[in-house]
C-alpha positions as CSV (number, residue, x, y, z in Angstrom):
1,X,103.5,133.2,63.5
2,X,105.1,129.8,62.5
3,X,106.0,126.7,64.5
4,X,107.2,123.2,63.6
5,X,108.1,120.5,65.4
6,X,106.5,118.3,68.6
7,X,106.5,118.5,72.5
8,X,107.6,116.1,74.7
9,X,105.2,115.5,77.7
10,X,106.7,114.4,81.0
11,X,104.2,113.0,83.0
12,X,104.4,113.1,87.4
13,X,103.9,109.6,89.1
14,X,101.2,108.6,91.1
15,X,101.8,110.6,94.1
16,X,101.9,113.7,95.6
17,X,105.5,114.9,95.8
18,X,108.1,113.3,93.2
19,X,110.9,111.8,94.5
20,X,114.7,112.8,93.8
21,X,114.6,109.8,91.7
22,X,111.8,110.8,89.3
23,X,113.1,114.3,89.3
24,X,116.9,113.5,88.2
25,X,116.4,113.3,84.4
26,X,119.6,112.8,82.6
27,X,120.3,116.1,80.9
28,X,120.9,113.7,77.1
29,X,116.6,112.5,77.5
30,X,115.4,116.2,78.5
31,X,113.6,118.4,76.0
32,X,114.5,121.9,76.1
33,X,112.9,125.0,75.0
34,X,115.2,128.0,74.5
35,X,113.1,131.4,74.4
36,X,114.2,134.4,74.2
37,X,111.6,138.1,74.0
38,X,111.8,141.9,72.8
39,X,109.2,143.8,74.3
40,X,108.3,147.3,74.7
41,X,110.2,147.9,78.2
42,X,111.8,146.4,81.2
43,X,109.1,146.0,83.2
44,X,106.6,143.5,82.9
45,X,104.3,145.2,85.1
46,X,104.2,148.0,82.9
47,X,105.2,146.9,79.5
48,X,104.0,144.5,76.9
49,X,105.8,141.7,74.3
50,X,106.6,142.7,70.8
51,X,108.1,139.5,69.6
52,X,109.0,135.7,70.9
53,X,111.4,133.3,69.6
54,X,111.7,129.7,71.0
55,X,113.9,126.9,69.7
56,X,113.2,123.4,71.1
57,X,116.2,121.1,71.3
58,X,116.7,118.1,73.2
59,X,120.3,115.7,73.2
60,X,121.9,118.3,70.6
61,X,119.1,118.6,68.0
62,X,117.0,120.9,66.9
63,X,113.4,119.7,67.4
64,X,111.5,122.8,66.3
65,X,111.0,126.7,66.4
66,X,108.5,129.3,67.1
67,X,108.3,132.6,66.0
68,X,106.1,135.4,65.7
69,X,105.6,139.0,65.7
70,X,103.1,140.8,68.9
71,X,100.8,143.2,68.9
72,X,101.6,145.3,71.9
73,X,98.9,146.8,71.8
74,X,100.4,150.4,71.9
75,X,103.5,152.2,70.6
76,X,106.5,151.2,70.8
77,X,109.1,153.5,72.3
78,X,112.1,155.4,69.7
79,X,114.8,154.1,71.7
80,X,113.7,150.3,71.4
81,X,113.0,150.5,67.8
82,X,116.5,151.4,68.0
83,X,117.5,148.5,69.7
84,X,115.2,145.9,68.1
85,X,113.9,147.3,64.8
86,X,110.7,146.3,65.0
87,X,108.3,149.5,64.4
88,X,104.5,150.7,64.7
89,X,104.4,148.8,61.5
90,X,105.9,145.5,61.8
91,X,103.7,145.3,64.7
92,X,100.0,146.5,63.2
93,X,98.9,143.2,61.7
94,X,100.4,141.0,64.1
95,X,98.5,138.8,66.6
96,X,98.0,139.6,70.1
97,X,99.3,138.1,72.9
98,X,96.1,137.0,73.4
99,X,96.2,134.8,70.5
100,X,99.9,133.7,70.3
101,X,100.7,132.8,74.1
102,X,98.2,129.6,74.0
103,X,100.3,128.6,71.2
104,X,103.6,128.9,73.1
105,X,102.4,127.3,76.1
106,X,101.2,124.3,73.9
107,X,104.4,124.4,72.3
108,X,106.9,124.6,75.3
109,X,104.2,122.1,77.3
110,X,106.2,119.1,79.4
111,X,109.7,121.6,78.5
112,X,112.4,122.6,80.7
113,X,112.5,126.8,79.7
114,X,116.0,128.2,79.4
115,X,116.1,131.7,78.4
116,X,118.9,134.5,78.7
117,X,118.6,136.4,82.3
118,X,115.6,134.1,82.5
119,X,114.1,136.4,85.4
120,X,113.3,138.9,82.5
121,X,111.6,136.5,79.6
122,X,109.7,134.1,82.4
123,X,108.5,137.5,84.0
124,X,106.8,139.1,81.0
125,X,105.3,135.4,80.5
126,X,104.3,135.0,83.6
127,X,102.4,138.5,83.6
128,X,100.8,138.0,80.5
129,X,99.2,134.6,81.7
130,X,98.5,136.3,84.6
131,X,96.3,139.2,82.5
132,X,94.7,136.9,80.5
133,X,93.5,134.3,83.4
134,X,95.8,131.1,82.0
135,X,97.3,129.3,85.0
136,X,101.6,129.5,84.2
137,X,102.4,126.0,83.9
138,X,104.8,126.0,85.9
139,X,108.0,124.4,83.3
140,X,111.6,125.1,85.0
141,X,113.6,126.9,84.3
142,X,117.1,127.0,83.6
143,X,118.8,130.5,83.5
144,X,122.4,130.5,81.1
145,X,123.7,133.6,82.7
146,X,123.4,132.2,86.5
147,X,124.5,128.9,84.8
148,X,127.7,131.0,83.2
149,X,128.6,132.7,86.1
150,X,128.9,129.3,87.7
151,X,131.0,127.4,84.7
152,X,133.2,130.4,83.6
153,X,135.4,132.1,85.9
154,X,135.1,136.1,85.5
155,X,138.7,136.0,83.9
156,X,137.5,133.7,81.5
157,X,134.4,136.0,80.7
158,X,133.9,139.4,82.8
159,X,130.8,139.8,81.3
160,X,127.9,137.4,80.5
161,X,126.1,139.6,78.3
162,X,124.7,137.7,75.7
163,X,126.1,139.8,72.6
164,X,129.5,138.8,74.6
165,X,129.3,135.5,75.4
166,X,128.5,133.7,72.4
167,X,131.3,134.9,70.2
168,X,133.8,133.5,73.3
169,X,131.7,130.3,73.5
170,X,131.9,129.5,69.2
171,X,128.3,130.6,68.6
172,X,127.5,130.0,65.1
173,X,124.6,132.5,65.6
174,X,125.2,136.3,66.6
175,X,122.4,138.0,68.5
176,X,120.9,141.3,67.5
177,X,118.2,141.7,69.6
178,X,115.5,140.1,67.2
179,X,114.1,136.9,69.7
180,X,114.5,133.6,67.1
181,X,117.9,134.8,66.7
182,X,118.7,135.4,70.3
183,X,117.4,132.2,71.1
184,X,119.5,130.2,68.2
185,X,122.7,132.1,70.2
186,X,121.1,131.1,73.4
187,X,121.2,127.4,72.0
188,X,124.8,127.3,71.3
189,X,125.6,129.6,74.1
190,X,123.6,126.3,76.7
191,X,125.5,123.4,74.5
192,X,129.0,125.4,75.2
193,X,128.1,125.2,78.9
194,X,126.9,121.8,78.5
195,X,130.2,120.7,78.1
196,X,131.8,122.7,80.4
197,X,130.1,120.4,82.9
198,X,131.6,117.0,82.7
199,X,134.4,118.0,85.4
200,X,131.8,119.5,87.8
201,X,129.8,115.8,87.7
202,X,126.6,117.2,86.3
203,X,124.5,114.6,84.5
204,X,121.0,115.1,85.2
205,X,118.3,118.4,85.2
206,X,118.3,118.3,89.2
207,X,121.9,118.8,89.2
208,X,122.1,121.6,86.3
209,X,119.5,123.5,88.4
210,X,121.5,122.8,91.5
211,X,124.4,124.6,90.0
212,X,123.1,128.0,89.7
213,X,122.3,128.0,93.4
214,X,124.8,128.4,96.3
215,X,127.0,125.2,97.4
216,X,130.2,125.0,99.3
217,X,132.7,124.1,97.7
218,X,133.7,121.6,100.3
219,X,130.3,119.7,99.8
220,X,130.5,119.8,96.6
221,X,134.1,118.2,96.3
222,X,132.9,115.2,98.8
223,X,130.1,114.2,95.9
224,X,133.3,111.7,94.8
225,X,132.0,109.8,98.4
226,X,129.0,108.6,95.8
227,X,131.3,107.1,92.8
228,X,131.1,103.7,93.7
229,X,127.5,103.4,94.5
230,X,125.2,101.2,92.1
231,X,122.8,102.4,90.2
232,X,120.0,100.5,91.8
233,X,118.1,100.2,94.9
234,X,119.5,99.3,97.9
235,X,120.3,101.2,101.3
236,X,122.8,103.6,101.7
237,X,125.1,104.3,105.6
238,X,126.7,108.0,106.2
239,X,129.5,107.1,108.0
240,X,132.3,109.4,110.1
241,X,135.5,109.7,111.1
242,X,135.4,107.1,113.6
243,X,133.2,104.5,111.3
244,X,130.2,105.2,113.4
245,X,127.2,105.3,111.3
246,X,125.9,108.9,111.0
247,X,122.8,108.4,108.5
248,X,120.6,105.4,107.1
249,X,118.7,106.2,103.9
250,X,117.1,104.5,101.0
251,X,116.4,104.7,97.2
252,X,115.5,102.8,94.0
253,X,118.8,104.6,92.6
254,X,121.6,104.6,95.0
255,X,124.5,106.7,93.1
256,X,121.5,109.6,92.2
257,X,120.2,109.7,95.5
258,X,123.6,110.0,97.7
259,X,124.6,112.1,94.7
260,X,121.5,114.8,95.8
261,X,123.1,115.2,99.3
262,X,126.0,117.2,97.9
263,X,124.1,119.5,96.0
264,X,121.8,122.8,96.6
265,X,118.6,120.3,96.8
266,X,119.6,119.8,99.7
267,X,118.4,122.6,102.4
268,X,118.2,120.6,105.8
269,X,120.7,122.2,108.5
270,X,121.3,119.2,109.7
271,X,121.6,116.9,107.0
272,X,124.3,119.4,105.8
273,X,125.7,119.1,109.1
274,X,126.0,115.4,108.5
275,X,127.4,115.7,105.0
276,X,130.3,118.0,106.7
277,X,131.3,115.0,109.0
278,X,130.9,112.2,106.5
279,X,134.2,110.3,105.3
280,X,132.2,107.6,103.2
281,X,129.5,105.7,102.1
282,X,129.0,102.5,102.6
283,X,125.4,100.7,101.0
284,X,123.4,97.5,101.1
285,X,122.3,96.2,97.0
286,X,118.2,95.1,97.6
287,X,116.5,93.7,94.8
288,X,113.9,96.0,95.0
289,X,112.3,99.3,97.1
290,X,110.6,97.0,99.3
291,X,113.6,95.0,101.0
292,X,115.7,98.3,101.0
293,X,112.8,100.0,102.7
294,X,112.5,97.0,104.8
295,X,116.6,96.9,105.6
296,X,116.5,100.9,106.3
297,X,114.0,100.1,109.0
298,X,116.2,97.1,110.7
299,X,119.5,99.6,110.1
300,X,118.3,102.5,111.5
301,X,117.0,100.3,115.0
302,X,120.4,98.6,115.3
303,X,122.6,102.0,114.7
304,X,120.0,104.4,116.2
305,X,121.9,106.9,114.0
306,X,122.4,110.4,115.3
307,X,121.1,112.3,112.2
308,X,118.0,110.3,111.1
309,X,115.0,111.6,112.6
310,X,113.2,107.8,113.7
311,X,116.4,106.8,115.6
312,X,115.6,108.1,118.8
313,X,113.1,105.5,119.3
314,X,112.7,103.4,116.0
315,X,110.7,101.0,118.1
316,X,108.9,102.9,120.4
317,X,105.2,101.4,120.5
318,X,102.7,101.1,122.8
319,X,100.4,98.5,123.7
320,X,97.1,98.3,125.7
321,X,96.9,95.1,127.8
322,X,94.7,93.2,130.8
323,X,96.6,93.0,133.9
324,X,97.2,89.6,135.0
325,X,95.0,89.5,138.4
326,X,92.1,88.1,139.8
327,X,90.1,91.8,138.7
328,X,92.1,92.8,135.7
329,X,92.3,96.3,134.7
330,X,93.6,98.5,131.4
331,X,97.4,99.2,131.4
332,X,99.5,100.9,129.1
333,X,102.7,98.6,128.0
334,X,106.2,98.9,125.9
335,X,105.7,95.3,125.1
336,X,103.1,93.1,125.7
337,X,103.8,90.2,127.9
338,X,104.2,86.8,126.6
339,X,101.4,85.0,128.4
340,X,98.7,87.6,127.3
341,X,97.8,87.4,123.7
342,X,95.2,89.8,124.0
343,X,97.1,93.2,123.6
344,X,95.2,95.6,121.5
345,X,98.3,98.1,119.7
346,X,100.3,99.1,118.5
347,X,100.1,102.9,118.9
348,X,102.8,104.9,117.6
349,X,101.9,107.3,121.2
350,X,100.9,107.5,124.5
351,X,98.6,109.7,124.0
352,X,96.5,107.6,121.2
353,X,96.4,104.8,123.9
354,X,95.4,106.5,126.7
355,X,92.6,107.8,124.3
356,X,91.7,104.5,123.3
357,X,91.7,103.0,127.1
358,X,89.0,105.9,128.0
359,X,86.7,104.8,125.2
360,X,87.1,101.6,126.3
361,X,86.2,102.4,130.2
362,X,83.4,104.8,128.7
363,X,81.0,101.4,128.2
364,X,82.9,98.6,129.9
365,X,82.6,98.2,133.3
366,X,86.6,97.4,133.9
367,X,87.8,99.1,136.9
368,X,90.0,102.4,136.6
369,X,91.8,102.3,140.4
370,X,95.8,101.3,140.5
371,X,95.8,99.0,143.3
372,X,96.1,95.2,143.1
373,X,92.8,93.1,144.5
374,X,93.4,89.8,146.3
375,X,90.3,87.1,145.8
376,X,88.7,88.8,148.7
377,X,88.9,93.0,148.5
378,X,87.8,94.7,151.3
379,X,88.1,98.3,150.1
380,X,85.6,100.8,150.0
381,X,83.1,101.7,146.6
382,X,84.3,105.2,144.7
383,X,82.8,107.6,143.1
384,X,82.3,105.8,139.8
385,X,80.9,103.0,141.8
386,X,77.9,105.7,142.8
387,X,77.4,106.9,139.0
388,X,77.3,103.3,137.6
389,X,80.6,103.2,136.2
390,X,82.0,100.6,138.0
391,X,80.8,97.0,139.5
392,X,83.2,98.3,143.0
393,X,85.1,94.8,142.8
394,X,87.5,96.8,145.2
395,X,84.6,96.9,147.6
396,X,83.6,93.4,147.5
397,X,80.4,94.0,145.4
398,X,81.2,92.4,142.2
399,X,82.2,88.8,142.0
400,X,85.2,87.4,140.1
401,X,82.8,85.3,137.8
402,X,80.4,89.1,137.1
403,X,83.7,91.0,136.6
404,X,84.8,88.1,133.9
405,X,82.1,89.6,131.6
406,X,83.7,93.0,131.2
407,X,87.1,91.2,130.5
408,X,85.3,89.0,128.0
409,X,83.9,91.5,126.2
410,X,87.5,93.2,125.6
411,X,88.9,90.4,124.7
412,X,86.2,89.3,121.7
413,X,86.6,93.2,120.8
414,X,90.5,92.7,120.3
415,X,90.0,88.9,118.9
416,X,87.4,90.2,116.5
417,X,84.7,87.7,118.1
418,X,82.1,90.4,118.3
419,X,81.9,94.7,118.1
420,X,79.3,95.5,120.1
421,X,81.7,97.5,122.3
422,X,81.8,100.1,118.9
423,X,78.1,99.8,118.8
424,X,77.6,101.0,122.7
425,X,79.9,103.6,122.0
426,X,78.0,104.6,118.8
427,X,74.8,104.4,120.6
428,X,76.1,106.8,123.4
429,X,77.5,108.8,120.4
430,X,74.0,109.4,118.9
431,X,72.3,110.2,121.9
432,X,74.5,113.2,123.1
433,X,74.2,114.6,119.5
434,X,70.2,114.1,119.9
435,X,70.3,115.9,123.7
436,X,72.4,118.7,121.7
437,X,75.6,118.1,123.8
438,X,78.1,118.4,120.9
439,X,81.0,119.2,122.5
440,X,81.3,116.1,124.4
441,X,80.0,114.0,121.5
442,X,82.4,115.7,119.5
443,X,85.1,114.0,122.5
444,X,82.9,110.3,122.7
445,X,83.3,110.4,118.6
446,X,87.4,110.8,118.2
447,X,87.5,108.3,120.8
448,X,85.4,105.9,118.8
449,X,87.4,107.0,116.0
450,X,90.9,105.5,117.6
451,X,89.8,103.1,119.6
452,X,88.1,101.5,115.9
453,X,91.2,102.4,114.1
454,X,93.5,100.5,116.9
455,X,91.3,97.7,116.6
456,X,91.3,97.3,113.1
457,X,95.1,97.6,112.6
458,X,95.5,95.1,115.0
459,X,93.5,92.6,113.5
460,X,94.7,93.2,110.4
461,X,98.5,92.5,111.3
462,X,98.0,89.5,113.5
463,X,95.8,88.1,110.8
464,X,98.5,88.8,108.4
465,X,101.8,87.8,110.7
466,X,100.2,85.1,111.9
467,X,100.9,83.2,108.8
468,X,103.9,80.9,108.6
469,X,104.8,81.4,104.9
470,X,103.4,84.1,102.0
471,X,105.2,84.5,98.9
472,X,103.7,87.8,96.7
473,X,105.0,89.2,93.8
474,X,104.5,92.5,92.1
475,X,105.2,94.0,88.5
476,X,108.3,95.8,88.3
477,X,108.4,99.2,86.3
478,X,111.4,98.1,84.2
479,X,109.6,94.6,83.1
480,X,109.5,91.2,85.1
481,X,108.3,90.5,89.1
482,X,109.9,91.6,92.3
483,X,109.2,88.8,94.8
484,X,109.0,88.6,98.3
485,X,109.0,86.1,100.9
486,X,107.5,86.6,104.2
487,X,106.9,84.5,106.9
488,X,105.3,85.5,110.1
489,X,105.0,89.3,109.0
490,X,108.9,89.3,109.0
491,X,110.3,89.9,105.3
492,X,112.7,86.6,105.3
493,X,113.6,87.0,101.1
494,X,114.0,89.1,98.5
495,X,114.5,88.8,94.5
496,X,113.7,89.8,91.1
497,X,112.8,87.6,88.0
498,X,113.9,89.4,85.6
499,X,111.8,90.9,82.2
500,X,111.2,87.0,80.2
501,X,112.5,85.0,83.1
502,X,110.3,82.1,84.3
503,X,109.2,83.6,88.2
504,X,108.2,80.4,89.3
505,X,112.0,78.5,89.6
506,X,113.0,82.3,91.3
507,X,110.4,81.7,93.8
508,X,111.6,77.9,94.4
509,X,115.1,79.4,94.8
510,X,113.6,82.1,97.1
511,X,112.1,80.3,99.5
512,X,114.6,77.2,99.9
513,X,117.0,80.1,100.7
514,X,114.7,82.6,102.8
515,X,115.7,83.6,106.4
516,X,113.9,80.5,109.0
517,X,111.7,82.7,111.1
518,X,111.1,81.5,114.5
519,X,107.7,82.8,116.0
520,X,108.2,84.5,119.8
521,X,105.0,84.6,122.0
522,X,102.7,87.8,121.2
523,X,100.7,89.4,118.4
524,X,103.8,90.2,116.7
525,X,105.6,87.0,116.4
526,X,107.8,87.7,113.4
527,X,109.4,91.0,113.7
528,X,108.7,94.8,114.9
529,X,105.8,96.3,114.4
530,X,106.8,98.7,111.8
531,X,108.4,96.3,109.3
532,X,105.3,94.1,109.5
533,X,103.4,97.2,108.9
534,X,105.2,98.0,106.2
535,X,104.9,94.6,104.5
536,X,101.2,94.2,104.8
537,X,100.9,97.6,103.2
538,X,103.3,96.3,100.5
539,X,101.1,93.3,99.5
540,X,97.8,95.4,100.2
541,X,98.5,97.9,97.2
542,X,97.2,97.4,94.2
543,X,99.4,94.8,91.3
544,X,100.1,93.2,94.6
545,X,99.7,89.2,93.9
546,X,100.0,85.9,96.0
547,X,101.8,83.5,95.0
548,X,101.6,80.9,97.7
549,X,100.0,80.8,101.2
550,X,101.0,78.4,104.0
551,X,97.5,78.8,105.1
552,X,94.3,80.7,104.5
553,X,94.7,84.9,104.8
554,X,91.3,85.4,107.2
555,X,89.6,88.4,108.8
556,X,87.2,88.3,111.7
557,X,83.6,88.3,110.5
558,X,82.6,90.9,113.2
559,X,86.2,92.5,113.4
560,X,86.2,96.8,113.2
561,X,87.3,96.3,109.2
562,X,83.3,97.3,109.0
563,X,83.9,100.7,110.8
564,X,86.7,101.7,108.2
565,X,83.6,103.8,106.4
566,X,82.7,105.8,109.8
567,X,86.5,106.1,110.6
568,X,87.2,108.0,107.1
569,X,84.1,109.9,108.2
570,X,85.6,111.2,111.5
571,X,88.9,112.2,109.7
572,X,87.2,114.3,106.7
573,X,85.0,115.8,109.5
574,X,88.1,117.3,111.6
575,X,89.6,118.2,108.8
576,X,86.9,120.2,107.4
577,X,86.5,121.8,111.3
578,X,90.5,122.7,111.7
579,X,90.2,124.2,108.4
580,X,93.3,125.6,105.9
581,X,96.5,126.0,108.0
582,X,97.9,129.4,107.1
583,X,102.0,129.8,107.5
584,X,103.5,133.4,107.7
């Protein structure tokens, strides 16, 4: 067995799924490894290896080789010696898969695989990890006949055998069905493709595995839509026919992401649908993924664009208010009213409300009925009247000054004045688990759950809008700071200071320029719910830092930030009782 050379390891970013960005590699900075087997058979259920060759190459050059002889482990049949010439005794002192697969894996480790009728070669790999309990790493894997078929036409080459194709291609290699050399014909038989591709527009590893797969030809002519788009991040606007605005998206890379849509990536029905109608793109330059996140959010509510999924209702929250009476009650509001600062939201349902107003009534006297009470009611006591559940204001038995007290408590829940409200309901919690009624303290504990996790959320973004002026500025992944100006949770700025560039004269500049926000009545007084959101998760992540502060950034000392630990609790407990979800 020899080898020589190094491995290039491409390491995922910090979160679960990699974006189109991360994934689009251009094809000159990725490391290939070219492999090519001879084996006993053609199946890899039934057969075994006899011999691997690998070449690893990456912008032309050849970084290094592998090669080695297999024990099969049995004989090999007349009619492949034939083929291969490798014999009974070629094969008696070599290693055993066993031995020389670990080595391969190492050496293709962080690789794109390409191999000749790839199914073949990544199946009798993929078996012998399996046999020998090594997870398959999982490279990917580029096939050159799939990738022929697409770049040759079938007068060109009516057959992609690999004996055939690399004499029409210039291979300096011929194959004879010995796997180093193979793969050396496979090498020149991938760089001939390679630059078959500059007309088709493929540049990148997403796009060259894109190829191989089915695309109409009239999606893939409109890719020219995404010439003129920047290579940076911004927003991007599907428009039709008409000019009307069909789709609002966003990306650190605006040419490679539009780019995606008009390739096999792309599986959504009706994103494809979208593409089909699409006459151009139009985009908005941001300095960085915050403000285009921020502007895709603001885009999307003005347009309400038909194909993005938010646009029905990119707004749509709901708030949990006191009525404005002499015995105020719970309602469920679009928008809170001006004169009530109060409102506990907002909740991206109904439902989550409506959960959080029966916790609320579950240790607060505040009356459920509908009806509007004068000074003076005169109606008669309900049924939660006779259990204790209610003061019966309605009935005249509970004065305007007694009924203040539920209020209060509400409101210094909300404010963040006091939580004893979460403590009752904990308290009630405990005791149906200790009279073993679980089912209904498995009910009292989800609504403790959202009515702590409404709470919290609101404190935290009134806290955090509330403040005239915050400047923050984060480390960019290509060097420098990107900058952000925000004034009453409403992003009013954007900019970059650039890798050695002095931040502080870009933040002068930044906020003498920045948007003049002009606070409206409410807990909200900046801007919607969702791009305030969005910015107090910004400057909440970690490398976050501020700059300046037109005031101090407080929390309330007895706000629900406490019950963060109990609400984590809640969600790891349902998780654990719905269990795996299987899909058929």
């Amino acid at each position: 067995m020899s080898t020589r050379g190094n491995t290039s390891l491409l390491a995922g970013p910090p979160y679960g799924q990699r974006s189109f960005d991360e994934l689009d590699d251009p094809l000159r900075d990725v490391t290939f490894v070219v492999v090519d087997l001879e084996t006993t058979g053609g199946s890899h259920l039934t057969e075994s290896i006899t011999e691997i060759g690998a070449v690893k190459v990456r912008a032309g050059a050849v970084l290094g080789e592998f090669a080695t002889l297999v024990d099969p482990g049995r004989a090999i049949p007349p009619q492949i010696v034939m083929l291969t010439g490798i014999t009974d005794a070629m094969v008696m002192n070599a290693p055993t898969i066993a031995t020389v697969l670990p080595s391969f894996l190492e050496f293709s480790r962080g690789c794109v695989l390409v191999a000749h009728n790839a199914g073949f070669d990544i199946g009798f790999l993929k078996a012998a990890c399996d046999r020998l309990g090594i997870p398959w790493p999982g490279n990917a894997v580029v096939d050159t006949v799939r990738l022929a078929r697409r770049v040759l036409s079938r007068e060109e080459a009516p057959s992609v055998r690999l004996g055939l194709l690399a004499p029409l291609l210039g291979s300096t290699v011929a194959p004879d069905h010995r796997a180093l050399t193979d793969a050396r014909a496979t090498v020149d038989v991938l760089h001939a493709l390679f630059e078959r591709l500059g007309p088709l527009g493929v540049q990148s590893l997403t796009e060259l595995q894109q190829l191989s797969r089915d695309v109409s030809p009239a999606r893939r002519r409109k890719r020219t839509l995404a010439d003129h788009l920047p290579a940076t991040p911004g927003v991007y606007l599907f428009k039709g026919p008409n000019g009307e605005v069909l789709y609002v998206g966003t990306s650190v890379n605006l040419r490679r992401r539009v780019r995606s849509y008009f390739g096999a990536g792309e599986t959504r029905g009706k994103i494809k649908q979208m593409v089909t109608l699409a006459e151009r793109v139009d985009y908005v330059e941001c300095a960085h993924a915050l403000e285009a996140h921020v502007r895709e959010q603001r885009m999307i509510a003005i347009h309400q664009p038909k194909y993005n999924h938010r646009s029905r209702s990119p707004n749509k929250v709901f708030w949990i208010v006191l009525t404005s009476e002499t015995f105020p009650r719970l309602s469920i509001v679009a928008t809170p009213p001006a004169d009530r600062p109060g409102a506990l939201g907002p909740f991206t349902s109904r439902a989550d409300a409506t959960t959080a107003v029966e916790a609320l009534q579950e240790v607060v006297r505040i009356r459920r009925c509908s009806q509007r009470l004068g000074r003076r009611p005169t109606g008669s006591p309900c049924a939660l009247a006779e259990l204790g559940r209610c003061g019966a204001p309605c009935a005249g038995q509970e004065e305007a000054a007694a009924y203040a007290t539920h209020v209060g408590r509400i409101s210094a829940l909300v404010d963040g004045a006091s939580d004893e409200v979460l403590d009752g309901l904990r308290t009630r919690l405990e005791k149906l688990s200790a009279e073993g009624r679980f089912d209904q303290a498995a009910v009292l504990r989800d609504r403790l759950s959202v009515l702590a996790q409404a709470v919290d959320r609101r404190q935290r973004l009134s806290s955090f809008a509330g403040i005239e002026e915050l400047v923050t500025a984060r480390p960019s992944a290509h060097g420098g700071w990107e900058l952000a100006v925000i004034r009453y949770g409403r992003l009013a700025a954007a900019g970059r200071a650039r890798l050695g560039v002095d931040p502080m004269p870009v933040v002068d500049l930044l906020t003498a320029s920045a948007e003049t926000v002009v606070p409206r009545p409410g807990p909200l007084p900046g801007a919607s719910a969702e791009e305030t959101a969005t910015l107090l998760r910004w400057v909440e992540e970690p490398g976050t830092r501020l700059v300046h502060t037109s005031e101090p950034w407080r929390s309330p000392a007895r706000g629900a930030g406490r019950w963060r630990p109990f609400m984590a609790a809640v969600d790891l407990a349902r998780a654990q009782l719905a269990g795996p979800t299987w899909r058929h």
